[in-house]
C-alpha positions in Angstrom: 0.0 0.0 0.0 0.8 3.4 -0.2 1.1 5.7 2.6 1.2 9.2 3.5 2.5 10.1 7.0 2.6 13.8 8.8 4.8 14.5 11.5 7.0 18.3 11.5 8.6 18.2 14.8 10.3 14.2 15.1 14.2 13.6 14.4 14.7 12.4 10.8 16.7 10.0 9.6 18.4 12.5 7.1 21.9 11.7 9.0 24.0 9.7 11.5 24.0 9.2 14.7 20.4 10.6 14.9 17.6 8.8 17.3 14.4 7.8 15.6 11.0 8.3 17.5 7.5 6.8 17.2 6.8 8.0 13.2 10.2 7.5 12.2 10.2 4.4 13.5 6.7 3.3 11.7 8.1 4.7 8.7 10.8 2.8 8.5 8.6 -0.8 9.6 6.3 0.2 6.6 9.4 0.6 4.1 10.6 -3.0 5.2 7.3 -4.0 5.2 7.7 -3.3 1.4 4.6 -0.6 1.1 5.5 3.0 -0.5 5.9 5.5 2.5 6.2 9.5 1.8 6.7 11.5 4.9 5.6 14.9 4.6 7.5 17.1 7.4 8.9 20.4 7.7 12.6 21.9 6.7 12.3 23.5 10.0 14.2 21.3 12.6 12.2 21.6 15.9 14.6 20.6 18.4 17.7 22.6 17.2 15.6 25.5 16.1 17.5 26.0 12.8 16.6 25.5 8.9 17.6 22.0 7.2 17.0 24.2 3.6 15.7 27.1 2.8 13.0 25.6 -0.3 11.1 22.4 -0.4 13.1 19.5 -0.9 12.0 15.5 -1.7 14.6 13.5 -0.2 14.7 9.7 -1.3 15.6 7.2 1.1 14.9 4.4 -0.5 12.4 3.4 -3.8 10.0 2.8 -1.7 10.7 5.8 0.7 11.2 9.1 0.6 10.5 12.3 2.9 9.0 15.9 1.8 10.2 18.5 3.4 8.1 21.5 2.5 9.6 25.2 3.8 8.4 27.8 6.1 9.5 30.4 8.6 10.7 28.5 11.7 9.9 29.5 15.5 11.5 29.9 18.5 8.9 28.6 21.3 7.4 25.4 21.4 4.3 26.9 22.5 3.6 30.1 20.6 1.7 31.8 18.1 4.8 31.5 15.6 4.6 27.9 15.9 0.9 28.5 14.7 2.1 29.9 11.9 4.5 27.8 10.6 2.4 24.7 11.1 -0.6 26.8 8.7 1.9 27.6 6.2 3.1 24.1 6.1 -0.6 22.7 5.6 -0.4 25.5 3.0 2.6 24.3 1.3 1.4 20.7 1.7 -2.2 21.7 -0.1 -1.0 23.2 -3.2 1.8 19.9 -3.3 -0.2 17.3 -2.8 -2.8 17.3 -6.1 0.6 16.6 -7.9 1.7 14.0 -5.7 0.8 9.8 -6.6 -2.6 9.4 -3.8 -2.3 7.2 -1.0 -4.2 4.6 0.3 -3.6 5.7 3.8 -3.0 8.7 5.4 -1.3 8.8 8.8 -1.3 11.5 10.6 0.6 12.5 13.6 -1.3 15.6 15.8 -0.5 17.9 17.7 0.0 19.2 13.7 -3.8 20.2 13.4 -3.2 22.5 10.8 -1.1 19.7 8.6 -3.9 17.1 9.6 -6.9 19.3 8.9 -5.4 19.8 5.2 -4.8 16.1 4.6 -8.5 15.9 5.5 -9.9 18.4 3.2 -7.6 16.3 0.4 -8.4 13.0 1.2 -11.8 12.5 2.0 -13.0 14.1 -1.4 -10.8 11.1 -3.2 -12.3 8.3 -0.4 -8.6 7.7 1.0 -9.0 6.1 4.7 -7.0 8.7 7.5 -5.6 7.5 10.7 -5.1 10.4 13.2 -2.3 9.2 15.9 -2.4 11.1 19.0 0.6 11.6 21.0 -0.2 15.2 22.2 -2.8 17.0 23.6 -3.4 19.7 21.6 -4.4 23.1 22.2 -5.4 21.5 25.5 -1.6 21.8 26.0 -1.7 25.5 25.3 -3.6 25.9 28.6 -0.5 24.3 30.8 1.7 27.4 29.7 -0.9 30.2 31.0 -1.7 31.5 34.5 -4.7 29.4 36.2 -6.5 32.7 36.2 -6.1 33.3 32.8 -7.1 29.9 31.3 -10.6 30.8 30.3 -9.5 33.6 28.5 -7.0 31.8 26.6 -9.2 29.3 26.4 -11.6 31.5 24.5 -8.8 33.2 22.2 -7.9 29.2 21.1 -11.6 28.1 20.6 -10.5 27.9 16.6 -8.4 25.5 17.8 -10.4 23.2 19.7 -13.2 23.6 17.2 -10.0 22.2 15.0 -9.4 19.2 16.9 -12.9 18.4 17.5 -13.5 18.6 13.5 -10.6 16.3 12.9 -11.4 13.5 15.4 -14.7 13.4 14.1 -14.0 13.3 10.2 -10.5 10.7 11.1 -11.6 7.0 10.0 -9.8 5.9 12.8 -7.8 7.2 15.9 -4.9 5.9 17.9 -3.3 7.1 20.7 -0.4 6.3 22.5 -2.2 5.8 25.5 -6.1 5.0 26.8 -6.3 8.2 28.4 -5.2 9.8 24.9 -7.6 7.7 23.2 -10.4 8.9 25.4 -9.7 12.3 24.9 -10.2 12.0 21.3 -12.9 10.2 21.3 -14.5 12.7 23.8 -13.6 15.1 20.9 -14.8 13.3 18.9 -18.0 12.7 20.5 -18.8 9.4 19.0 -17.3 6.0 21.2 -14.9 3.6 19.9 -14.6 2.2 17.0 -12.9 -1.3 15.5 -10.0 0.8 14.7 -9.8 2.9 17.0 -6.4 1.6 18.8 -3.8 2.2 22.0 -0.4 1.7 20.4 2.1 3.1 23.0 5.7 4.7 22.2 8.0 2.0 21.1 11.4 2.3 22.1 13.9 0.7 20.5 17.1 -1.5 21.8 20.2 0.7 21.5 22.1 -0.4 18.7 25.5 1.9 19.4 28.7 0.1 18.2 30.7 -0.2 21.2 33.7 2.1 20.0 31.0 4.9 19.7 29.8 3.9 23.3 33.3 4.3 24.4 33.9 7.5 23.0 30.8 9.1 24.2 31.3 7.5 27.4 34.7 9.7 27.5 33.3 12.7 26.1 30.9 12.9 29.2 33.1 12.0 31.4 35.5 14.8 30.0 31.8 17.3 30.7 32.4 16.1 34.6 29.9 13.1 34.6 30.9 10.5 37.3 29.1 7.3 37.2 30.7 6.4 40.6 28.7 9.1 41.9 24.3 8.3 42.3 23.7 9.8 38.4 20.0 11.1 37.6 19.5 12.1 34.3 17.1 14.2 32.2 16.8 14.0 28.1 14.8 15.9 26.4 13.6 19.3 25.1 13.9 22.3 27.9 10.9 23.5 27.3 7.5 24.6 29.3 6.2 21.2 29.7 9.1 20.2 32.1 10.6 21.6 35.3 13.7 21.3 37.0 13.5 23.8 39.3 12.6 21.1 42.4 15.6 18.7 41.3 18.0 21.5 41.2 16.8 22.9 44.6 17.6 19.7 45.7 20.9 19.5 44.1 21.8 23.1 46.2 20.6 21.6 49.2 22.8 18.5 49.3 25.8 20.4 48.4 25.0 22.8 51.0 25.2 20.1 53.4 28.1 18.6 51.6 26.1 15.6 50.7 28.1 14.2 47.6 26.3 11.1 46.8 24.1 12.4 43.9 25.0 14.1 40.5 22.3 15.6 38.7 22.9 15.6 34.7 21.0 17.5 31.9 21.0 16.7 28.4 19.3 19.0 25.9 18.6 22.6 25.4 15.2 24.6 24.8 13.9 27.6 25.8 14.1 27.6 29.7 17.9 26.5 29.1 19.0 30.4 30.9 16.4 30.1 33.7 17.7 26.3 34.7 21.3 26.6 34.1 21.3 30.3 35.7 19.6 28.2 38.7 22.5 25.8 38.9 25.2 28.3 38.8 27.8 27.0 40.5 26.3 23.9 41.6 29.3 21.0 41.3 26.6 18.4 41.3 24.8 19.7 38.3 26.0 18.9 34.5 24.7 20.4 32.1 25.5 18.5 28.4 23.8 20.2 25.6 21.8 17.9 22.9 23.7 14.5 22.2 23.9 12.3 19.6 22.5 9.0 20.1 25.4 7.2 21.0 25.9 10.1 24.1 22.2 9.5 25.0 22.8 5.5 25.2 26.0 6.4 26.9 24.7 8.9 29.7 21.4 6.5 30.5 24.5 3.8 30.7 26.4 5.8 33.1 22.9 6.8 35.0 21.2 5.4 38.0 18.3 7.1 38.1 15.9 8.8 35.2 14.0 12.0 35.7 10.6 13.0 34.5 10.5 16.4 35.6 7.1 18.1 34.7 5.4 21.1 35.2 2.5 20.7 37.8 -0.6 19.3 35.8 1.3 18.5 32.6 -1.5 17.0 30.3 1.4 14.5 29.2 0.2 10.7 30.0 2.6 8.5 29.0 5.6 10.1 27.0 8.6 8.6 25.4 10.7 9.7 27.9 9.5 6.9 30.5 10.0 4.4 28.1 13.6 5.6 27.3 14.2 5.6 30.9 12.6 1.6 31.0 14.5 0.2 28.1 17.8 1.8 30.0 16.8 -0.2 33.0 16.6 3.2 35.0 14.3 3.5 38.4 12.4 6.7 37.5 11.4 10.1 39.5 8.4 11.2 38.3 6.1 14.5 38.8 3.5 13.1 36.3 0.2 11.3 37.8 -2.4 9.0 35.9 -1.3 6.9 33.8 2.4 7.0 34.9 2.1 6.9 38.1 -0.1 4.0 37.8 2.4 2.2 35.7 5.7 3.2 37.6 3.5 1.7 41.0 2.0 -1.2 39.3 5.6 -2.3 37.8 7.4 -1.1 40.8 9.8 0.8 38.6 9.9 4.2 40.3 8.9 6.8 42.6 5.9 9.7 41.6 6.8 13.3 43.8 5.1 16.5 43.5 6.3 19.0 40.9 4.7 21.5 43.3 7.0 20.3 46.3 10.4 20.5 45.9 10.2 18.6 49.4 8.8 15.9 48.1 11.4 15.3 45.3 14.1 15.0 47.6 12.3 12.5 49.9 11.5 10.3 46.7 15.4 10.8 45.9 16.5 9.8 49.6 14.5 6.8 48.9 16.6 5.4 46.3 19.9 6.8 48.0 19.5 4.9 51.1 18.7 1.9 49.5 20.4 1.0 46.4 19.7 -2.4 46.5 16.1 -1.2 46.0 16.6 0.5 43.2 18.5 -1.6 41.6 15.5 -4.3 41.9 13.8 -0.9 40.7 15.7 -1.2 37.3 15.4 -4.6 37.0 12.1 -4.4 37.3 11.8 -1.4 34.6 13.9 -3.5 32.0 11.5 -6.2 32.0 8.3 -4.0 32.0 10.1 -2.7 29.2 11.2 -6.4 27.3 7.7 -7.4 28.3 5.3 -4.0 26.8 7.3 -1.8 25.1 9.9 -3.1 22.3 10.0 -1.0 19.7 10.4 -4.7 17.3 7.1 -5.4 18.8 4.8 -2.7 18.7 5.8 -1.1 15.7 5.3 -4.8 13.6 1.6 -4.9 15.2 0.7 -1.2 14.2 1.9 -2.1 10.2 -0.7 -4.9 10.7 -3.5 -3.0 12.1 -3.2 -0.6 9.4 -2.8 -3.1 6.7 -6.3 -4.5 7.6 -7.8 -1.0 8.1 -7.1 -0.6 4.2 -8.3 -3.9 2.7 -11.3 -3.8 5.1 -14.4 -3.2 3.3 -15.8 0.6 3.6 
């Protein structure tokens, strides 16, 4: 078959050394699959912030595989009116390419892009081509988590374009996934219909890290030339430093123990994003605290190699349910510290793979943290346990092979 798939923000796999996430990773089961995949995405790179080119581009991959990038003025928030814009002028770009383009017999469609997935709508449904709408985000819902309590029902009201949007997309999708049953009942709440035969939870597949062990070994120096010290109680955080996330109660915690001269714990960051000044002004001169920059994915492997603990630092009431960072953490056989409830709470508890503290409390981080200091056996059995939740639920080789099938049968089903 022939698919179409939308996602403007993921990694692509345009160079080495980069790490793959949930659409790159069904791309690239679909291609050895042996169906026809065309990912439509932006030249904006999301994470670094800077232009891959300057015009649209097709970039083949393979014969049977090939990404779009289509070009628009980039942003500099995650969250932000500019990113608005440059998602609207991609779904315009995408629009007037599309018509010229050989029709799929799926669309797949990665939101939070509304504006991307509200076009692929308008072109498909006229030409009876089936759409899948995968959510991974909560979008504009998300919006809300970046403005003052007080001022939510007014921004509420300013986005109500937006969650007219969603609601119009959920309802015209032929089917919805989610990357979580909370997700999925959000949609379908959206949607206001309940759920269907194709309606699906497919959560984040992570993959087994495939590093070559001379890379390994030179990342492995390169951090410890940044000051990491894996004889030292390591907790790590990956990711974007953007609004969704907060460090402020783990480096609190970090002054604190140095204040007391407690050396046990080192506190590492890898990434960047916007609240990058805030966090690392924060830590100034905090010996505990390492602050990396982005790395490739051999430093990533490397650092959750050289880790003890994984950190899901989020803002107070992050609509996030079960991101990718918990299952990077899992597959690295990390105990994790976690602000988020629901659904990850409820798995971290039910597994017995980590700790959930209060991102309003920085008290209550460093009591979760004291918890696995004092007794490392138990977080070791903490790890153990997380690696098998992961070998058991969340393999990347498994999940990915079993949403290729679902989709397959979507397609040949009758209307």
């Amino acid at each position: 078959m022939r698919v179409w798939l939308t996602e403007l923000a993921e990694p692509l796999p345009l160079s080495p050394g980069g790490r793959l996430m949930r659409a790159g990773l069904l791309a690239d089961e679909l291609a050895r699959s042996g169906h026809d995949v065309t990912w439509w995405t932006s030249t904006f790179d999301h994470v670094s912030k800077v232009s891959r080119r300057t015009s649209n581009h097709t970039q083949a991959l393979a014969p049977n595989y090939r990404i779009e990038l289509l070009h628009a003025p980039g942003y500099a928030a995650n969250h932000g009116l500019a990113r608005m814009r440059h998602h609207r002028r991609i779904a315009a770009v995408f629009a007037s390419r599309a018509p010229s383009t050989p029709a799929p017999d799926l669309a797949y469609c990665c939101v939070p892009t509304l504006e991307v997935t509200d076009a692929v709508l308008r072109y498909a449904i006229p030409r009876g081509i089936r759409v899948v709408v995968d959510v991974r985000d909560l979008w504009p819902d998300v919006f809300l988590d970046v403005v003052p309590r007080g001022l939510r029902l007014l921004a509420r009201t300013a986005l109500h374009g937006e969650f007219r949007r969603v609601a119009r997309i959920l309802r015209r999708a032929t089917a919805v996934v989610a990357i979580s049953e909370q997700y999925l009942q959000w949609a379908l709440r959206y949607a206001d219909r309940p759920r269907g035969a194709w309606d699906g939870v497919f959560p984040h597949g992570y993959p087994r890290s495939m590093v070559a062990p001379v890379e390994l070994a030179q990342a492995r120096r390169e951090l410890a030339a940044m000051g990491v010290d894996p004889r030292r109680t390591v907790s790590s955080f990956v990711g974007t430093f953007g609004h969704s996330y907060d460090l402020t109660p783990v480096i609190s915690t970090a002054r604190r123990m140095l204040e007391r001269r407690d050396l046990r714990a080192q506190f590492v960051f890898a990434g960047d994003g916007e609240r990058a000044v805030q966090w690392r002004q924060l830590a100034k001169g905090l010996s505990n605290v390492v602050f990396t920059g982005w790395l490739s994915a051999a430093g990533v492997a490397a650092l959750l190699g050289m880790s003890s603990i994984g950190l899901a630092a989020y803002v107070d009431g992050a609509a996030q349910g079960l991101p990718n960072k918990i299952f990077e953490f899992l597959s690295a056989g990390l105990p994790i510290l976690s602000s988020l409830g629901g659904e990850a709470a409820a798995l971290l508890e039910d597994a017995g793979c980590g700790l959930t503290y209060s991102a309003r409390d920085p008290a209550s981080f460093a009591a979760a943290l004291e918890r696995l200091l004092e007794q490392p056996v138990a977080r070791r059995d903490m790890g153990r346990r997380a690696l098998a939740k992961f070998e058991a639920d969340f393999q990347a080789d498994h999940i990915y092979p079993t949403l290729v099938r679902h989709l397959e049968a979507l397609v040949t089903a009758e209307p």
